[in-house]
ROTILO-325557 format. One record per residue: residue number from 1; residue in three letters; x, y, z of N, C-alpha, C, O, CB in turn. Coordinates in nm, 3 decimals, m for minus. Atoms other than C-alpha are relative to their C-alpha. Glycine has a CB too. Layout:
   resi   resn       n_X       n_Y       n_Z      ca_X      ca_Y      ca_Z       c_X       c_Y       c_Z       o_X       o_Y       o_Z      cb_X      cb_Y      cb_Z
    NUM    ALA         X         Y         Z         X         Y         Z         X         Y         Z         X         Y         Z         X         Y         Z
...
END
This chain:
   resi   resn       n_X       n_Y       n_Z      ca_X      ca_Y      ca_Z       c_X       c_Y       c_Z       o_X       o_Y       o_Z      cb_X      cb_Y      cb_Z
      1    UNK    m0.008     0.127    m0.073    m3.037    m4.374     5.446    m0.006    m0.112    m0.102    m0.091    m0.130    m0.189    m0.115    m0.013     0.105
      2    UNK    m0.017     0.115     0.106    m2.920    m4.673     5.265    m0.099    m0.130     0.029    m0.089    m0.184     0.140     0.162    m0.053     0.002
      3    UNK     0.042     0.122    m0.066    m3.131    m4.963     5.290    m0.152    m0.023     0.030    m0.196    m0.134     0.060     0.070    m0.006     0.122
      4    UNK     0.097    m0.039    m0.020    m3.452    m4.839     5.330    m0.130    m0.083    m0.040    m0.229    m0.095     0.033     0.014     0.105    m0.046
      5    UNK     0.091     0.113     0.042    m3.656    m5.093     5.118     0.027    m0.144     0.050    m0.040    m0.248     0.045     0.003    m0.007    m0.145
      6    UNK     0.022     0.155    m0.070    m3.510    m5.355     5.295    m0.132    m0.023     0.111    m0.226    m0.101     0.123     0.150    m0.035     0.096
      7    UNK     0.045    m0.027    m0.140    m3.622    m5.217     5.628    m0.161    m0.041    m0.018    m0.221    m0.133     0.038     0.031     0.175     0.052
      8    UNK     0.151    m0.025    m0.016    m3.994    m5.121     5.515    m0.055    m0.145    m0.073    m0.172    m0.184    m0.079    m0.059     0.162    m0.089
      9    UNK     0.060     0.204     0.116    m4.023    m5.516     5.290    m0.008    m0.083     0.177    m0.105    m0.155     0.198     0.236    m0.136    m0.180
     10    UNK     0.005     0.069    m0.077    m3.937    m5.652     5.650    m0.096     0.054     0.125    m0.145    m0.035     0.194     0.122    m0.028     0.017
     11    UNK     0.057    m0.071    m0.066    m4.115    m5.413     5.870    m0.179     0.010     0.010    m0.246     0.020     0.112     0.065     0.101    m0.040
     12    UNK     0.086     0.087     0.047    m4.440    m5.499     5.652    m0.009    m0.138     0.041    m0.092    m0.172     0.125     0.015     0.002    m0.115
     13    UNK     0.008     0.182     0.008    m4.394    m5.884     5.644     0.015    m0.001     0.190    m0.071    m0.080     0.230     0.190    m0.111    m0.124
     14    UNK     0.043     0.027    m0.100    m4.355    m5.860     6.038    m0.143     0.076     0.067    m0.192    m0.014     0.136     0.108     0.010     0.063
     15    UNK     0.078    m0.094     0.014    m4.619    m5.631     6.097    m0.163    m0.081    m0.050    m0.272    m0.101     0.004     0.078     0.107    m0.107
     16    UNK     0.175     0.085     0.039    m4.895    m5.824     5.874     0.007    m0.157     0.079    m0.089    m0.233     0.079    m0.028    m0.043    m0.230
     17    UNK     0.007     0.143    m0.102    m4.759    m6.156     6.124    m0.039     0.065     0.084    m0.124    m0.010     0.133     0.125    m0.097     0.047
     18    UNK     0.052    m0.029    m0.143    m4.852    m5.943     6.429    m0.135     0.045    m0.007    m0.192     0.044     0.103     0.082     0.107     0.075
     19    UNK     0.136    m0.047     0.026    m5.205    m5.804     6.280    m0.098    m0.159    m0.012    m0.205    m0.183     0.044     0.003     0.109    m0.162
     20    UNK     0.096     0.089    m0.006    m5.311    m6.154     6.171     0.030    m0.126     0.137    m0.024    m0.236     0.140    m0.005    m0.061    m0.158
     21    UNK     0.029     0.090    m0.127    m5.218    m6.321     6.530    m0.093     0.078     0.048    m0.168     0.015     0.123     0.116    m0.031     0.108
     22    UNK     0.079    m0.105    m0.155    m5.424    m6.000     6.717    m0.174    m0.049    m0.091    m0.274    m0.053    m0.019     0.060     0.286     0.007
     23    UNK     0.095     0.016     0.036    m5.704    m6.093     6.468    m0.035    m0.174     0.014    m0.150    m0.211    m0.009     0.003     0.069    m0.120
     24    UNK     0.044     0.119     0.037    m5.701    m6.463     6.475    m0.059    m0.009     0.207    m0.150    m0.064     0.271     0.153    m0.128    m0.094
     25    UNK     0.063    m0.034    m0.166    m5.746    m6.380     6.868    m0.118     0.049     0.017    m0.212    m0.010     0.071     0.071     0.102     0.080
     26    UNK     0.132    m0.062    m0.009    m5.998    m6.121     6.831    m0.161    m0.081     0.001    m0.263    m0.072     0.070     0.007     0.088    m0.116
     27    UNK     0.106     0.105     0.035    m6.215    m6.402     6.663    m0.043    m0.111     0.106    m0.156    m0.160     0.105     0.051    m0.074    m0.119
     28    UNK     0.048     0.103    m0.071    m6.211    m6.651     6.928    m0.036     0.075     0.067     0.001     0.002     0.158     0.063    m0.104     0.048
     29    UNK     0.015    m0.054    m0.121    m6.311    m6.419     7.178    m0.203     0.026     0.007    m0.278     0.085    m0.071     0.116     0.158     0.003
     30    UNK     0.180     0.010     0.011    m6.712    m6.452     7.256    m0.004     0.151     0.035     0.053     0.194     0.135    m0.108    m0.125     0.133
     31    UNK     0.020    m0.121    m0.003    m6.792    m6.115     7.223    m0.148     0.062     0.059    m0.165     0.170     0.117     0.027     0.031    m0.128
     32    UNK     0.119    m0.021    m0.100    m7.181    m6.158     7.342     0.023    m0.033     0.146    m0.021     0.031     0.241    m0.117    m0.086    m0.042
     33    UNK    m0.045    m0.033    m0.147    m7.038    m6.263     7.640     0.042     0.121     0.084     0.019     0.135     0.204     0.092    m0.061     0.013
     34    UNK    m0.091    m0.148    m0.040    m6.837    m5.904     7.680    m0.060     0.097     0.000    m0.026     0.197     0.063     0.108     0.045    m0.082
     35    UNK     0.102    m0.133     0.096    m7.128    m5.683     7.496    m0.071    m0.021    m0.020    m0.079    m0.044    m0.141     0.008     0.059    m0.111
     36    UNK     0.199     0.022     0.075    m7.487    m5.738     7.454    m0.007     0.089    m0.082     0.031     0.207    m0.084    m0.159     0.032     0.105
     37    UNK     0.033    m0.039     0.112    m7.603    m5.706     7.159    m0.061     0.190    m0.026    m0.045     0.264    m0.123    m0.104    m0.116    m0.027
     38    UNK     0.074    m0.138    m0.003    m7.800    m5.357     7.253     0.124     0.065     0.044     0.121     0.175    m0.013    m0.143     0.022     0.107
     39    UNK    m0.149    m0.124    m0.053    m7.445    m5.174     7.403     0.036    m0.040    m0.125     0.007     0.052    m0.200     0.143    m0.027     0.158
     40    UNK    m0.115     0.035     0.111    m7.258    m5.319     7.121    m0.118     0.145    m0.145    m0.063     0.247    m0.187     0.006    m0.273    m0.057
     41    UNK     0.070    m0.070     0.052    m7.543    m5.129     6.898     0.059     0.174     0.024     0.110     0.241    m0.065    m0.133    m0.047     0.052
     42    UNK    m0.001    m0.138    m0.028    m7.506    m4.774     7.085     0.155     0.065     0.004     0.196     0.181     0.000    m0.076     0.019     0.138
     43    UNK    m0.131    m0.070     0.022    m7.141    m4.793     7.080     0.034     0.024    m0.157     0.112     0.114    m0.189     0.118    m0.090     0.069
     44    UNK    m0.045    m0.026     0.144    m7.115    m4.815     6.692    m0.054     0.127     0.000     0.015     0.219    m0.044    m0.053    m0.100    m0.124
     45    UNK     0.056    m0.134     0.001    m7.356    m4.529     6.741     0.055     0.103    m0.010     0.064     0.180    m0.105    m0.055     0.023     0.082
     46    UNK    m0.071    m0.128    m0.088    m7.165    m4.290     6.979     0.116    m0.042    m0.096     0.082     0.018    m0.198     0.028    m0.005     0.205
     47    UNK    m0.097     0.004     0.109    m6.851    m4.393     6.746    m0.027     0.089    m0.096     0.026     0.200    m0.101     0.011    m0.120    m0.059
     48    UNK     0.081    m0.078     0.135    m7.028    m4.262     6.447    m0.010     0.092     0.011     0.062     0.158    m0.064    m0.118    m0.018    m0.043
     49    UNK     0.023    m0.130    m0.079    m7.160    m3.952     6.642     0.113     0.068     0.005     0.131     0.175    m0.054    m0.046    m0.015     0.136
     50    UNK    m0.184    m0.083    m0.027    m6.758    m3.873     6.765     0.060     0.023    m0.159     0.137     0.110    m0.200     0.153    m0.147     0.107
     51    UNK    m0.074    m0.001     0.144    m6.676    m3.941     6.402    m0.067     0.143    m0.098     0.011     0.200    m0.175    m0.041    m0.176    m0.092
     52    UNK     0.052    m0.092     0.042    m6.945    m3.656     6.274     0.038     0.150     0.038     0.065     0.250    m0.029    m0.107    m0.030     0.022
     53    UNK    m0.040    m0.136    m0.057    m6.878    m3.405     6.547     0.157     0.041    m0.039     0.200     0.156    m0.047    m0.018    m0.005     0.170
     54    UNK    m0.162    m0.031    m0.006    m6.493    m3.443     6.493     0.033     0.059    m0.129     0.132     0.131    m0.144     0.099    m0.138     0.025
     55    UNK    m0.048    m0.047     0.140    m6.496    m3.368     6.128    m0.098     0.133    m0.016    m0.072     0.208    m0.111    m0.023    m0.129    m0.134
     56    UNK     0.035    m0.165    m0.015    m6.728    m3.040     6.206     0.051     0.092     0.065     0.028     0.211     0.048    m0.101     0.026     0.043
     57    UNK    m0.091    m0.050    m0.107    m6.491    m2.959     6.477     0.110     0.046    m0.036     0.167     0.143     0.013     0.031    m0.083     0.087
     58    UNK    m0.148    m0.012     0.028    m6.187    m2.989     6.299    m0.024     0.059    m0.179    m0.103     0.014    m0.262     0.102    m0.183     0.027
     59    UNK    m0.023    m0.026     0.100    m6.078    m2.776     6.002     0.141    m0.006    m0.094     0.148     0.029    m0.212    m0.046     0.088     0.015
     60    UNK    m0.151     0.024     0.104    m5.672    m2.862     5.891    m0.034    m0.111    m0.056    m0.143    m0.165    m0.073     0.165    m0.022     0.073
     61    UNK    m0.071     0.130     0.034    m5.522    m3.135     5.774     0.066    m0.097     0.099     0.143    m0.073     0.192     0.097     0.033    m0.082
     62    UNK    m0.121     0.091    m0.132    m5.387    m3.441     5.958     0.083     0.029     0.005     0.147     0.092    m0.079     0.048    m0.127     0.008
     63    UNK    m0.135    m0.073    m0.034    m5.126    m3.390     6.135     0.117    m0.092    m0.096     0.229    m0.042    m0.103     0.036    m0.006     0.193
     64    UNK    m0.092     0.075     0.081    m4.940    m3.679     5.892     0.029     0.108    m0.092     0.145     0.143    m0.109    m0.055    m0.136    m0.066
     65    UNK    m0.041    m0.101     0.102    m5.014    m3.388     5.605     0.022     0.126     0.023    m0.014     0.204    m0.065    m0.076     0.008    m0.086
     66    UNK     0.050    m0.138    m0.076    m4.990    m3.080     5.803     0.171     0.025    m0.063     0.185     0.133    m0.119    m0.059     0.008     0.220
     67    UNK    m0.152    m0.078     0.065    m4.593    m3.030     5.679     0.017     0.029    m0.194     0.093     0.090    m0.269     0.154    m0.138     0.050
     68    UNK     0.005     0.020     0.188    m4.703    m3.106     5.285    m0.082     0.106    m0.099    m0.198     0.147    m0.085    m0.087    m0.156    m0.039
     69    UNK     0.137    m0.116     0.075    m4.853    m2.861     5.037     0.062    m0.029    m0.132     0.016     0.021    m0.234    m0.009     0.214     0.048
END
């Protein structure tokens, strides 16, 4: 495929415009309003927790590297 560094130079450059509008959003958004401080706590938790069990759970490779050796 010809062209390919065009694609992924523009694909980037729109890409980091759509990440820093979803973040310049994220920021205004009162978040103690949405999440007290104590849930907001137990969800980083249980996050953390899913993140422990999942990597004792799981033994390949991501599926991104699962065709590569």
């Amino acid at each position: 495929m010809r062209g390919w560094k065009t694609l992924l130079l523009n694909l980037g450059a729109a890409s980091s415009v759509i990440l820093l509008e979803i973040l310049r959003y994220l920021a205004d958004v009162d978040w103690s309003a949405h999440l007290p401080p104590h849930i907001a706590l137990w969800l980083v938790v249980g996050v953390n927790i899913a993140n422990i069990v999942l990597r004792h759970v799981t033994s390949g490779p991501p599926a991104w590297r699962e065709g590569r050796r």
